[in-house]
FITIKE-698004 format. One record per residue: residue in one letter; x, y, z of N, C-alpha, C in turn. Coordinates in nm, 3 decimals. Each point is the difference from the previous one (the first is absolute). Layout:
REM residues N
{residuo->A&nxx->X&nyy->Y&nzz->Z&caxx->X&cayy->Y&cazz->Z&cxx->X&cyy->Y&czz->Z}
...
This chain:
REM residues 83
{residuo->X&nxx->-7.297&nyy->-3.995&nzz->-1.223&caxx->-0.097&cayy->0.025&cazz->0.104&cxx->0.065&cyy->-0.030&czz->0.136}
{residuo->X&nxx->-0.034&nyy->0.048&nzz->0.076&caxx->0.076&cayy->-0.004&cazz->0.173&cxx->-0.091&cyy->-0.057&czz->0.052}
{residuo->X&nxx->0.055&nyy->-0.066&nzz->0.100&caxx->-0.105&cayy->-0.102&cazz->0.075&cxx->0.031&cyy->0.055&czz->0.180}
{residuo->X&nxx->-0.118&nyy->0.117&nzz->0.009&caxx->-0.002&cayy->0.033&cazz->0.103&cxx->0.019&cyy->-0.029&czz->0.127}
{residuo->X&nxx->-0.055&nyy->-0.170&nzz->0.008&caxx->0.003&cayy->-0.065&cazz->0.153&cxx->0.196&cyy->-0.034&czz->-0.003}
{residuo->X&nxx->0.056&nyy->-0.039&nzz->-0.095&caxx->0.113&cayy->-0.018&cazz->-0.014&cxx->0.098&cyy->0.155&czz->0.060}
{residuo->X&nxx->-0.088&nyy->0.069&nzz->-0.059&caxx->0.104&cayy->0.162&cazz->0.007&cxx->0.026&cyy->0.029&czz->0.192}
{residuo->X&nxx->-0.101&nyy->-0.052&nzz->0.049&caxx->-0.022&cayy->0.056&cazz->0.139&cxx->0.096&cyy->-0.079&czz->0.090}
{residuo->X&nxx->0.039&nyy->0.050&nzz->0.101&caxx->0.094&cayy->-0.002&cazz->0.116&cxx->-0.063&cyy->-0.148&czz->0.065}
{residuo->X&nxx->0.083&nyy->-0.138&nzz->0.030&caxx->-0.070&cayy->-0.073&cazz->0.098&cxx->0.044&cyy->0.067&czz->0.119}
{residuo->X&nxx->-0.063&nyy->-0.121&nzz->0.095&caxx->-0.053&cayy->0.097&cazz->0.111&cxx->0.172&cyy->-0.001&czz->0.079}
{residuo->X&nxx->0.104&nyy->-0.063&nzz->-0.029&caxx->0.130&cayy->-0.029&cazz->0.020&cxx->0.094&cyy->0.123&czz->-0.027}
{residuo->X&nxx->-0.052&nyy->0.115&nzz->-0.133&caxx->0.031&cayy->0.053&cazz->-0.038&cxx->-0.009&cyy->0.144&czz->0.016}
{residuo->X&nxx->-0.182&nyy->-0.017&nzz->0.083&caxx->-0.073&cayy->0.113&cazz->0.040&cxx->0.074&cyy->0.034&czz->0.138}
{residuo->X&nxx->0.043&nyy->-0.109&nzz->0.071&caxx->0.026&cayy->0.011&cazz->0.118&cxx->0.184&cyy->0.056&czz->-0.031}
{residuo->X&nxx->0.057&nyy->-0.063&nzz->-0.067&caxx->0.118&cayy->0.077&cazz->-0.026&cxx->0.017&cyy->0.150&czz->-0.047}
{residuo->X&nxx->-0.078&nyy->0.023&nzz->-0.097&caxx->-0.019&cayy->0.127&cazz->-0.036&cxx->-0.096&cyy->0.138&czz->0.147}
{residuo->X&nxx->-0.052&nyy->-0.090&nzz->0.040&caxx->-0.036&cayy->0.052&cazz->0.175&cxx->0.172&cyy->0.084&czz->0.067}
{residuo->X&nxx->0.062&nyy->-0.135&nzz->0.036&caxx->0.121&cayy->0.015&cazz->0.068&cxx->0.075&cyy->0.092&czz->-0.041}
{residuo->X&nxx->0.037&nyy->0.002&nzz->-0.159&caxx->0.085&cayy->0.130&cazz->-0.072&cxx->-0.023&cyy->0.112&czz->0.002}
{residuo->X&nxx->-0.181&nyy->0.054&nzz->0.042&caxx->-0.089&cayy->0.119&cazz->-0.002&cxx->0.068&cyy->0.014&czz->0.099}
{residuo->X&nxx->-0.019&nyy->-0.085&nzz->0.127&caxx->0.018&cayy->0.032&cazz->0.158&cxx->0.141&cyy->0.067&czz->0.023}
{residuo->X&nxx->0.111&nyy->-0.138&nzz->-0.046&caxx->0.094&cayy->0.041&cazz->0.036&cxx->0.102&cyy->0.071&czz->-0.094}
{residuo->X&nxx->-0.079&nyy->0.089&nzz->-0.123&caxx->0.076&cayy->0.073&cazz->-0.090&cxx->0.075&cyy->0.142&czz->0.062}
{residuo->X&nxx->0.140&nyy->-0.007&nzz->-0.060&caxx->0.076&cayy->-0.080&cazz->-0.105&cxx->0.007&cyy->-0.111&czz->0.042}
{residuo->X&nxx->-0.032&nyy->-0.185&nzz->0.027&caxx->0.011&cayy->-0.103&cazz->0.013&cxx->0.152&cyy->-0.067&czz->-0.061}
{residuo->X&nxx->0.084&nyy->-0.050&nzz->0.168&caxx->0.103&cayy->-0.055&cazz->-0.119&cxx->-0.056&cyy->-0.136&czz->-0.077}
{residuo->X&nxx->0.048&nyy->-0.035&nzz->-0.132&caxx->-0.060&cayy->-0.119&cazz->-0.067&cxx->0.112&cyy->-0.132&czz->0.020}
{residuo->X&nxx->0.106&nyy->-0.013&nzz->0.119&caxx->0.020&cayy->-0.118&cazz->0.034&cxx->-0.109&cyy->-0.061&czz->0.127}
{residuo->X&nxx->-0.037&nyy->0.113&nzz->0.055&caxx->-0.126&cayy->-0.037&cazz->0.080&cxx->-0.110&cyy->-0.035&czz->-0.078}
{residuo->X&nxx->-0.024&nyy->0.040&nzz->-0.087&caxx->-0.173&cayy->-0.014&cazz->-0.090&cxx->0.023&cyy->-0.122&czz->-0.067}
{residuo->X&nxx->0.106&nyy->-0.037&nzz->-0.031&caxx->0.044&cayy->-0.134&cazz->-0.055&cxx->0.009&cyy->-0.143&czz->0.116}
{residuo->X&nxx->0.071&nyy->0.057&nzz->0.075&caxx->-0.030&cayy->-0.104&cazz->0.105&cxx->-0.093&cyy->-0.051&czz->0.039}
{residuo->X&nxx->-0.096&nyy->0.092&nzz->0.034&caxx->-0.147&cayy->0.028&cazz->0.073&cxx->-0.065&cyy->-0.053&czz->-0.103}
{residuo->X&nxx->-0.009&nyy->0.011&nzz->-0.125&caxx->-0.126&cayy->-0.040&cazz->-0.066&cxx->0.058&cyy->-0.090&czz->-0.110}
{residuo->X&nxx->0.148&nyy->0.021&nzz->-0.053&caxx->0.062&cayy->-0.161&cazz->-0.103&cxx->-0.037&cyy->0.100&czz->-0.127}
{residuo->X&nxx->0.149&nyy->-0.034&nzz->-0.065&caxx->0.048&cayy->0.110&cazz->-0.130&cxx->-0.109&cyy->-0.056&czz->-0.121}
{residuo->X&nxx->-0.094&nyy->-0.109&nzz->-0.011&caxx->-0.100&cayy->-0.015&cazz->-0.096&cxx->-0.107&cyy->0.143&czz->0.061}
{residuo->X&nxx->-0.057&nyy->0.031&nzz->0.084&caxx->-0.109&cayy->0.114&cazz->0.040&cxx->0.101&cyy->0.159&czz->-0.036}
{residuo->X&nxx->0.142&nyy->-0.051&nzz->0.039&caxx->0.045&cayy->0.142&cazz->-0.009&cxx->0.014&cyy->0.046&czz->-0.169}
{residuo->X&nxx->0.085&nyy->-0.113&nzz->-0.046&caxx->-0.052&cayy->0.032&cazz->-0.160&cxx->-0.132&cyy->0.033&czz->-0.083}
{residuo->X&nxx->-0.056&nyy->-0.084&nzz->0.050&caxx->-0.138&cayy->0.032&cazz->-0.076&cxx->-0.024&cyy->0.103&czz->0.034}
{residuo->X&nxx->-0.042&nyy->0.112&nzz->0.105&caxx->-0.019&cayy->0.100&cazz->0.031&cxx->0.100&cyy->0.108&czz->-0.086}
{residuo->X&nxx->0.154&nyy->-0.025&nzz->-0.013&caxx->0.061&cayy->0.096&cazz->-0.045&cxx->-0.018&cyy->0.017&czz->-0.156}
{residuo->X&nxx->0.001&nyy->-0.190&nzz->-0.074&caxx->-0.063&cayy->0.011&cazz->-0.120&cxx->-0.146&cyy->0.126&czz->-0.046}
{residuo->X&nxx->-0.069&nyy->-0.018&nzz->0.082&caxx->-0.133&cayy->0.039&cazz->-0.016&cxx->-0.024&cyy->0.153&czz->0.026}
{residuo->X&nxx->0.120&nyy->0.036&nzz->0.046&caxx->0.052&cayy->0.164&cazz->0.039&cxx->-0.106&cyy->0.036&czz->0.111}
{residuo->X&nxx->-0.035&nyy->-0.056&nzz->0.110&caxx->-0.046&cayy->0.013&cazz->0.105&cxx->0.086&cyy->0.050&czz->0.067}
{residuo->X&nxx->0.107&nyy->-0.051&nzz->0.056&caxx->0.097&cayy->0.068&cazz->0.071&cxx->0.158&cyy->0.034&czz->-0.094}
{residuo->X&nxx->0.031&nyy->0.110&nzz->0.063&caxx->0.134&cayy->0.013&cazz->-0.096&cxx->0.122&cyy->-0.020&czz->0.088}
{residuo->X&nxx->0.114&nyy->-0.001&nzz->-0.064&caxx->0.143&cayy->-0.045&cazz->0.117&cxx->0.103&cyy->0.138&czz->-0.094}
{residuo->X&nxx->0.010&nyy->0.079&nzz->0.167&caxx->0.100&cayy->0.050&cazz->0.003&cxx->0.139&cyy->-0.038&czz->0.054}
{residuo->X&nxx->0.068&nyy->-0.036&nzz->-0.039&caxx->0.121&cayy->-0.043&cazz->0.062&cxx->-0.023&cyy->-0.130&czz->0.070}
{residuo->X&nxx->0.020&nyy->0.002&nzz->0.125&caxx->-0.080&cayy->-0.072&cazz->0.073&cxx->-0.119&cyy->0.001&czz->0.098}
{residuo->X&nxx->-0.065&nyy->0.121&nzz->-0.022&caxx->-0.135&cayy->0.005&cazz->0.008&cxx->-0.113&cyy->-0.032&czz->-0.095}
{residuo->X&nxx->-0.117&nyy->-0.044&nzz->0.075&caxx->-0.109&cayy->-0.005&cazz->-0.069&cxx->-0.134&cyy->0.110&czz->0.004}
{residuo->X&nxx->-0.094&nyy->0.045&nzz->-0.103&caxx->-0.036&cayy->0.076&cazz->0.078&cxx->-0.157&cyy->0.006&czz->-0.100}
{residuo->X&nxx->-0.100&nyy->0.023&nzz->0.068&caxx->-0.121&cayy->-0.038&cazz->-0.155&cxx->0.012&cyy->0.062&czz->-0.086}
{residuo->X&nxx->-0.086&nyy->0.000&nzz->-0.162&caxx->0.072&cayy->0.062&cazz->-0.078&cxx->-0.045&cyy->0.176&czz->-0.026}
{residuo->X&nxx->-0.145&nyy->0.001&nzz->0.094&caxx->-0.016&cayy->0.140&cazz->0.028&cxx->-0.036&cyy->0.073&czz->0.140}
{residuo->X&nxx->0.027&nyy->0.091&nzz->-0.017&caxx->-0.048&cayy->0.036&cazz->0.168&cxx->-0.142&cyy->-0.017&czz->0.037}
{residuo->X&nxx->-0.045&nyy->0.050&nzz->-0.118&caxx->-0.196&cayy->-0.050&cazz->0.027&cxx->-0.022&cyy->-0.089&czz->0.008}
{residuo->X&nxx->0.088&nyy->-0.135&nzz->-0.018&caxx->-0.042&cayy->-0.169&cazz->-0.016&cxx->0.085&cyy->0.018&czz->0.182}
{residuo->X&nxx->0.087&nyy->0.008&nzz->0.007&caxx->0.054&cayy->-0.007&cazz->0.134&cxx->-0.140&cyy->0.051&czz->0.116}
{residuo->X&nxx->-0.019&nyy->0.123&nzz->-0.031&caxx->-0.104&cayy->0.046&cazz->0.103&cxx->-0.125&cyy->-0.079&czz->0.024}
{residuo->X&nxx->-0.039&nyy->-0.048&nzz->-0.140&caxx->-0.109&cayy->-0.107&cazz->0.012&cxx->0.012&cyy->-0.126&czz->0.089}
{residuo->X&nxx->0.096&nyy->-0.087&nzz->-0.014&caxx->0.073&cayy->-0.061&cazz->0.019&cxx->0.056&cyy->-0.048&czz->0.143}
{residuo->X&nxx->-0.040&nyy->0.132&nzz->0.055&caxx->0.035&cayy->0.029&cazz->0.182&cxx->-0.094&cyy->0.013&czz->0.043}
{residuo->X&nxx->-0.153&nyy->0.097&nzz->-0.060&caxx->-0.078&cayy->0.005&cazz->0.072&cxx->-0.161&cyy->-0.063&czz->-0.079}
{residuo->X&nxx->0.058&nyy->-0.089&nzz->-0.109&caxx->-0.132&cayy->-0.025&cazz->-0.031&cxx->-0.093&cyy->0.079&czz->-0.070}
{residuo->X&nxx->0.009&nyy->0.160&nzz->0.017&caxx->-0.082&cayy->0.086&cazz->-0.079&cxx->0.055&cyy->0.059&czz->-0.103}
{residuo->X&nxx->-0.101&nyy->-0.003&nzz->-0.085&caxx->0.062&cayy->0.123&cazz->-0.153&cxx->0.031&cyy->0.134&czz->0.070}
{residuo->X&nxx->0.112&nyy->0.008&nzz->-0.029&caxx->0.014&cayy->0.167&cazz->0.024&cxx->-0.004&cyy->0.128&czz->-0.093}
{residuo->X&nxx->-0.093&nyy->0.087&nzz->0.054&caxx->0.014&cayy->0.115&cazz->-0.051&cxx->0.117&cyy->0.051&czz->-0.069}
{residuo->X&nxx->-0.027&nyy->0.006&nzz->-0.171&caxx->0.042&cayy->0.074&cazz->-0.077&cxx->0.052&cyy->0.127&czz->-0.010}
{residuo->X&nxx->0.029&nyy->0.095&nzz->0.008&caxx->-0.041&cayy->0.161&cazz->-0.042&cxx->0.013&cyy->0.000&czz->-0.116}
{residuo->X&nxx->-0.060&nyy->0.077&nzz->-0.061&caxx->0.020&cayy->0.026&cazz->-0.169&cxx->0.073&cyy->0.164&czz->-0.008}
{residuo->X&nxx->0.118&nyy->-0.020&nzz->-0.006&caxx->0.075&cayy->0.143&cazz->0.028&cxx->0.042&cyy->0.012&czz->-0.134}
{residuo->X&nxx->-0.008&nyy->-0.052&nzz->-0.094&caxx->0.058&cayy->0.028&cazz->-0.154&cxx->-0.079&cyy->-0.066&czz->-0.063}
{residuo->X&nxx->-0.091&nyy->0.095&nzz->-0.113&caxx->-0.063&cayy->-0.012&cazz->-0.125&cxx->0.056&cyy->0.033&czz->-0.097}
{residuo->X&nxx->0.018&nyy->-0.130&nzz->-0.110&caxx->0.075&cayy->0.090&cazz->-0.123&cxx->-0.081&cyy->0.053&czz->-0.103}
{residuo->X&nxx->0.088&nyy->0.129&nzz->-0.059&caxx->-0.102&cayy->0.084&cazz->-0.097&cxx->-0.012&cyy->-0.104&czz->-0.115}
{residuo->X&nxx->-0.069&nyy->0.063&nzz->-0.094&caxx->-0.048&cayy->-0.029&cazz->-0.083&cxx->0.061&cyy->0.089&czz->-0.096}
């Protein structure tokens, strides 16, 4: 069983994952500095953010967009699969 309040971002984390939206691609010797390699791991553990090289960057563009402006963004549904 998963223990939901556990699963969620503290607010240390929310605010890091903020910064990576903002400043993506984010380098991650900055995101490490700024927030201390325990927040940066847990986040990468948890596949919130992913590391390219030495960028960071969220792990989807729809979590990124959220992420910057706070709102769910519009979907399109451009592919239905047949049946």
């Amino acid at each position: 069983m998963i223990n939901i309040i556990s699963a969620l971002p503290s607010n240390k984390e929310m605010l890091c994952l903020k910064e990576v939206a903002r400043l993506a691609p984010a380098e991650w010797v900055q995101i490490v500095d700024q927030f201390g390699n325990d927040t940066y791991t847990s986040l990468l553990d948890r596949r919130l953010i992913v590391r390219s090289g030495d960028r960071l960057n969220p792990y989807w563009d729809i979590f990124r967009d959220y992420l910057r402006s706070g709102d769910i963004p519009q979907v399109p549904v451009s592919f239905l699969p047949g049946t």
